[in-house]
C-alpha positions as CSV (number, residue, x, y, z in Angstrom):
1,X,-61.0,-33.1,-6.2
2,X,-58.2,-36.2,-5.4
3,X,-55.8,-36.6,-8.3
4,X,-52.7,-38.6,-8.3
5,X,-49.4,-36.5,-8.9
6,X,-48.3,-36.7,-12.5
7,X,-45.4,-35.4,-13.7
8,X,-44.1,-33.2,-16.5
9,X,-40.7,-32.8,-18.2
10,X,-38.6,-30.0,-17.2
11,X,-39.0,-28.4,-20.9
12,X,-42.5,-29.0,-21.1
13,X,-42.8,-27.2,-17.6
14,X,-40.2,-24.7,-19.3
15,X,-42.7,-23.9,-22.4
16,X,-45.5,-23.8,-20.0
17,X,-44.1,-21.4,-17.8
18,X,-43.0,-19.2,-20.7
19,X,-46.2,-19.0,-22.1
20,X,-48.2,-18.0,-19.2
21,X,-45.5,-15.5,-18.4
22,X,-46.1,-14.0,-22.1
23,X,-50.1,-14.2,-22.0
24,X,-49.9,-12.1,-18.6
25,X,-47.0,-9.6,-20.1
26,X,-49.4,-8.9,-23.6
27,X,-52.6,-8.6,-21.6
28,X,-50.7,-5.6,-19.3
29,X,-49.8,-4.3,-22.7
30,X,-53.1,-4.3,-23.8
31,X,-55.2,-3.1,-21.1
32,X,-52.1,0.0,-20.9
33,X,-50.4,-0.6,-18.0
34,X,-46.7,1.0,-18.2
35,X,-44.4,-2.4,-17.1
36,X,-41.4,0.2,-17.1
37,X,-41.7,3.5,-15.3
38,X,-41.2,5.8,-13.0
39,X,-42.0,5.2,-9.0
40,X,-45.0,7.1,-9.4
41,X,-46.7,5.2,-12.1
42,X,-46.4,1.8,-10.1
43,X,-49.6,1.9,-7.9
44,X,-48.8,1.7,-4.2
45,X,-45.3,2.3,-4.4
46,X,-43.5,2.3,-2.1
47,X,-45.8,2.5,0.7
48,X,-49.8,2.3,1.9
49,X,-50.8,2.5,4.6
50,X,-54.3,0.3,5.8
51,X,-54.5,1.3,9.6
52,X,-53.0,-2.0,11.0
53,X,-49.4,-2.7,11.8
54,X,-46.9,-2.6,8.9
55,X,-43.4,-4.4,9.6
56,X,-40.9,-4.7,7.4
57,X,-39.8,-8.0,6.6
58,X,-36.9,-7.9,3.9
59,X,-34.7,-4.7,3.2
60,X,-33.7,-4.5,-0.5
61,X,-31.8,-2.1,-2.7
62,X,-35.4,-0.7,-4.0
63,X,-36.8,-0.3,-1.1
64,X,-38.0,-1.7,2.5
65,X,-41.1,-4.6,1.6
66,X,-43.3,-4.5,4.4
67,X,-45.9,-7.3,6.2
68,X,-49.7,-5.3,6.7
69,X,-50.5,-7.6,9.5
70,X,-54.9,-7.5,10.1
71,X,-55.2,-8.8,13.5
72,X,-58.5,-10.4,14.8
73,X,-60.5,-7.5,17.1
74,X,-59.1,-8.7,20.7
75,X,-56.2,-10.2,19.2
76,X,-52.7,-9.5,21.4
77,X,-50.2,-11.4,20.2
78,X,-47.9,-11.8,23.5
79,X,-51.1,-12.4,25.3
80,X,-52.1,-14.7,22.6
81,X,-48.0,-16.9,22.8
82,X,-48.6,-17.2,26.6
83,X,-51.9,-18.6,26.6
84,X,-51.1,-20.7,23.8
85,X,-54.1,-19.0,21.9
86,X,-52.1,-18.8,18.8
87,X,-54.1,-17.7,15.8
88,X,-54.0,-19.2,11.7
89,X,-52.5,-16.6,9.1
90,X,-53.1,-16.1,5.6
91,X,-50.5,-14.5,3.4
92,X,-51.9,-12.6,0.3
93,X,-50.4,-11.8,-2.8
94,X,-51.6,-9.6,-5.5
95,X,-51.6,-9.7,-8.8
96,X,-50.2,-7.7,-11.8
97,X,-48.4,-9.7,-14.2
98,X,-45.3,-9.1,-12.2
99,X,-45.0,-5.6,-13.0
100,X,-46.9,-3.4,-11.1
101,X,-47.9,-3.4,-7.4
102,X,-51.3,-2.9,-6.6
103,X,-50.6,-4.3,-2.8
104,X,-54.7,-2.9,-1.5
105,X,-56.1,-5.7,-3.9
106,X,-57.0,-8.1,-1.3
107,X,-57.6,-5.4,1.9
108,X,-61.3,-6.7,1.9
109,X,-60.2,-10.1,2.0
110,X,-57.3,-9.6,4.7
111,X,-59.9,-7.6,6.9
112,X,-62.6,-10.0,6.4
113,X,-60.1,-12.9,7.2
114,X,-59.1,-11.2,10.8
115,X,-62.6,-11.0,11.3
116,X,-62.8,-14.4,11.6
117,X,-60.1,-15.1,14.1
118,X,-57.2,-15.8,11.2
119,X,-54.8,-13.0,10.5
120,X,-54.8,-11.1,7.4
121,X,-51.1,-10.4,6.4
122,X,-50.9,-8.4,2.8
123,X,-47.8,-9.0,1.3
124,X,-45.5,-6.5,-0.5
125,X,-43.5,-7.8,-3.0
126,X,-40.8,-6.5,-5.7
127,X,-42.4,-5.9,-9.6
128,X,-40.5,-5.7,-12.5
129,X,-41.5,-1.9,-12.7
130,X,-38.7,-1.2,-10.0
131,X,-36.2,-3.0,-12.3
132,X,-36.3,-6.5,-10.4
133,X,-37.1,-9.6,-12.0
134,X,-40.2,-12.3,-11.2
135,X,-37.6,-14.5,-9.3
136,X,-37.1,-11.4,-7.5
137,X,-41.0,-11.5,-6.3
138,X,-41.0,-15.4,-5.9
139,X,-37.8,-14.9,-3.4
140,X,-39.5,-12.0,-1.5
141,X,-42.4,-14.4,-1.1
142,X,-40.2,-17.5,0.4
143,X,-38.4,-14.5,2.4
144,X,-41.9,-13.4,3.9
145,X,-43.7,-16.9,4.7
146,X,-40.1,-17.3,6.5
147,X,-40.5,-14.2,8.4
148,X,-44.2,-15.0,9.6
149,X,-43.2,-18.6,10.8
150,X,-39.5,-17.1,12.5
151,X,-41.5,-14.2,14.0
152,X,-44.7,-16.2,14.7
153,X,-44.3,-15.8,18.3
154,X,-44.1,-11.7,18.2
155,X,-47.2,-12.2,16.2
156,X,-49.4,-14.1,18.2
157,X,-49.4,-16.3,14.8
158,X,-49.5,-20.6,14.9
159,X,-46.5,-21.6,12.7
160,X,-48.0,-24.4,12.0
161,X,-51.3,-23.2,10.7
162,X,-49.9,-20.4,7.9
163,X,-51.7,-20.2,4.5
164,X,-50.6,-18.1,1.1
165,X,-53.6,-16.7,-1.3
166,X,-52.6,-14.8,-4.6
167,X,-54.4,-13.9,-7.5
168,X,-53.3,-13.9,-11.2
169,X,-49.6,-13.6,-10.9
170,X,-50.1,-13.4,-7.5
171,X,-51.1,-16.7,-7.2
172,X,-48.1,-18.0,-9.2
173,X,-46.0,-16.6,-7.0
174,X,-47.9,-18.1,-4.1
175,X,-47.4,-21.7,-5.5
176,X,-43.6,-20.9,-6.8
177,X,-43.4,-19.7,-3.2
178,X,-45.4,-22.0,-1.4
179,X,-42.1,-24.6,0.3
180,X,-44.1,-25.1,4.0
181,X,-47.0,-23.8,3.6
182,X,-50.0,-25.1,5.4
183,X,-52.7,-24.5,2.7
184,X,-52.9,-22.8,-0.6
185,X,-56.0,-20.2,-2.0
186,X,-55.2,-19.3,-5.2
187,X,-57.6,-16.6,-7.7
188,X,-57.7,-17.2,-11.0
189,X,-53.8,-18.1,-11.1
190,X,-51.6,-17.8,-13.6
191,X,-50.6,-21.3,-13.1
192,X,-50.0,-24.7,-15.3
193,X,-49.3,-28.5,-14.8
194,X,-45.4,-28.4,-13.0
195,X,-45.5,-24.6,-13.0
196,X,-42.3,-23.5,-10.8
197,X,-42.0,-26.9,-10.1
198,X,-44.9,-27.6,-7.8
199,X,-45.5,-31.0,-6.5
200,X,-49.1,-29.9,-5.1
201,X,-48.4,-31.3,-1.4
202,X,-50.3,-28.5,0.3
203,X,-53.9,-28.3,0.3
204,X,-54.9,-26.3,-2.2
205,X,-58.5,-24.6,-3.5
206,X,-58.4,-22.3,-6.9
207,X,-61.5,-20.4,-7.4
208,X,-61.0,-19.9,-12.0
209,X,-63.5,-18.6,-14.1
210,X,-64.6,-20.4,-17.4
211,X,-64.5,-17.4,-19.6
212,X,-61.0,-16.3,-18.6
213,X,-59.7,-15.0,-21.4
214,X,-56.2,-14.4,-19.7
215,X,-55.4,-17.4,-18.5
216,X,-57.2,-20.0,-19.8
217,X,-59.6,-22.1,-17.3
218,X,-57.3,-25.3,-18.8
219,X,-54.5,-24.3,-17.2
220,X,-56.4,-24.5,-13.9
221,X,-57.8,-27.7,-14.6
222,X,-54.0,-28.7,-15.5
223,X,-52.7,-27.9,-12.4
224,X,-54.8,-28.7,-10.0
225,X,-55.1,-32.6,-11.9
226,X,-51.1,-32.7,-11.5
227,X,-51.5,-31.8,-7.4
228,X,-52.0,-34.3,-4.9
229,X,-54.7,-32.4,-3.1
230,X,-56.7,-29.9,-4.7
231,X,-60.3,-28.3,-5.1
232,X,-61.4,-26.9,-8.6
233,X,-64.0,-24.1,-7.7
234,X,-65.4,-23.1,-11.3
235,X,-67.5,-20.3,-12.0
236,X,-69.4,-20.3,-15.6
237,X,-68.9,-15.8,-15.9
238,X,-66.8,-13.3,-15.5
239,X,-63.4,-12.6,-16.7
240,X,-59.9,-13.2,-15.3
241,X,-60.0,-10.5,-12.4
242,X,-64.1,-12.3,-12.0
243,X,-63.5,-12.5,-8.0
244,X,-63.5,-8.6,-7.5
245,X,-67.2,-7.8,-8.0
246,X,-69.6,-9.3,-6.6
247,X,-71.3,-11.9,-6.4
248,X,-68.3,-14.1,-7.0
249,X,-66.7,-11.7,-4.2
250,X,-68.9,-13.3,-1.8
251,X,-68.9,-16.2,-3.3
252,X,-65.1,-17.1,-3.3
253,X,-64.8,-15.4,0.1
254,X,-67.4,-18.0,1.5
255,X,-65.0,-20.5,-0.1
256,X,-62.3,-19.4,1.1
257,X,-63.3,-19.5,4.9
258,X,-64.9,-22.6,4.4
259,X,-61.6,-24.5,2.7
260,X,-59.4,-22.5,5.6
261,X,-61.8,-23.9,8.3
262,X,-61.4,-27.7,7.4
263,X,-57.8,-27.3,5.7
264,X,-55.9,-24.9,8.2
C-alpha cells in the first residue's frame, strides 16, 4: 500500500491521541490490571533474564532499563566490525497500555529474528506503574534506538539497517519513537492518522485484526493511509492481542521476515 502523506491538524491529532490513550487505559481497567502498584505487581519488574546478553542502556531514578540483545548462532560482534559482516537489528517493544511491563512478550519473536541473521534486541522501557509518564516510555525508546546506532560497532550491529517492532502501546511508542529508524513492524498498534506526529517516512508494515475491539482496525487503516510508505496486513479474527496464538503467530512472523528481508 502507496499513499500520499496527508496531514491532520494539531488538535485533531490532539483528540486522536487522547482517545486512543483512553480506549487502552479502560480496557487495562477492565481486563484488571492494577496501573498503580507496587514493584511486584508490574510483571517483569525490574529485571528478566532470557539467557542472552543484557546491557543497560539508560540509568533512571526507577531503575537501570536494559537492551536483551539475541545474537545470531556464530554471531561475534568485534569479529563481525572487522570483517565488515555487520548484521540488521530489530528493536521490540511490548505492549501494556503504558502501564505495566510485560518485557518477555516478544522473546519468540527476538529469538526467531536472530535466527535468521538479524538481531533480536527486547527493549525495556519505563510504565506508568513505576510513577513515570508515556513520554517517559517514548524518550526511553529514542534513548535506546540511540544507544543501538552509537554502540553499533560493540554490537556487531549495521547502523544503517536498525528496525523498531511494538505491539499495542508498544507499537505507539515505536512510531512516537521511530526519528531514524530504518523500517517499522508494528502489532496491532495503538496508533491514528498524525499520532505523535508521524510523517510515515520509514517503511512501515502493521499486521491489525478486523475484530479488534481495542483499537479499532480504522485507526490502522488511518494511519497507515496518512504514511508515505506503508503495508496494511489484515487479518479477518482474533482480537487485539490476535498475533500471540497461532496461526496468526506464524503468520505475522512470516510477514515480518519477509517485509525485513526487502525493507531492511
Amino acid at each position: 500500500m502507496h499513499a500520499e502523506c496527508s496531514w491532520a491538524t494539531l488538535d485533531d491529532v490532539k483528540i486522536r491521541s487522547w482517545f486512543v490513550s483512553l480506549l487502552l487505559l479502560l480496557a487495562m481497567i477492565a481486563s484488571g490490571c492494577s496501573l498503580i502498584g507496587s514493584d511486584s505487581d508490574v510483571v517483569g519488574f525490574p529485571d528478566i533474564d532470557f539467557g542472552v546478553d543484557a546491557h543497560v542502556y539508560l540509568e533512571t531514578p526507577q531503575r537501570a532499563l536494559h537492551l536483551h540483545l539475541f545474537f545470531p548462532d556464530g554471531h561475534e560482534p568485534t569479529q563481525a566490525a572487522e570483517q565488515d559482516s555487520l548484521a540488521p537489528a530489530v528493536l521490540f517493544f511490548h505492549g501494556g497500555g503504558f502501564a505495566n511491563t510485560r518485557v518477555e512478550q516478544f522473546e519468540r519473536q527476538a529469538r526467531i529474528v536472530a535466527e535468521e541473521g538479524i538481531v533480536g534486541v527486547i527493549v525495556e522501557y519505563r510504565v506508568t506503574a513505576e510513577g513515570t509518564t508515556r513520554a517517559d516510555a517514548v524518550s526511553d525508546g529514542r534513548r535506546a534506538l540511540e544507544q543501538i546506532r552509537a554502540s553499533a560497532g560493540d554490537f556487531g550491529i549495521d547502523p544503517a539497517r536498525v528496525a523498531m517492532a511494538g505491539a499495542s502501546a508498544g507499537g505507539a511508542l515505536a512510531v512516537e519513537a521511530s526519528a531514524g529508524a530504518d523500517a517499522l513492524v508494528l502489532f496491532n498498534p495503538a496508533v491514528n492518522a498524525g499520532v505523535g506526529g508521524f510523517a510515515g517516512t520509514a517503511p512501515t508494515i502493521v499486521f491489525h485484526s478486523r475484530e479488534d475491539t481495542i483499537v479499532a482496525f480504522e485507526s490502522a487503516e488511518g494511519f497507515c493511509d496518512a504514511a508515505i510508505d506503508c503495508e496494511l496486513v489484515a487479518f479477518d479474527e482474533g482480537d487485539h492481542g490476535f498475533f500471540n496464538d497461532e496461526p496468526a503467530f506464524t503468520e505475522t512472523v512470516d510477514g515480518m521476515l519477509d517485509f525485513l528481508d526487502r525493507r531492511l
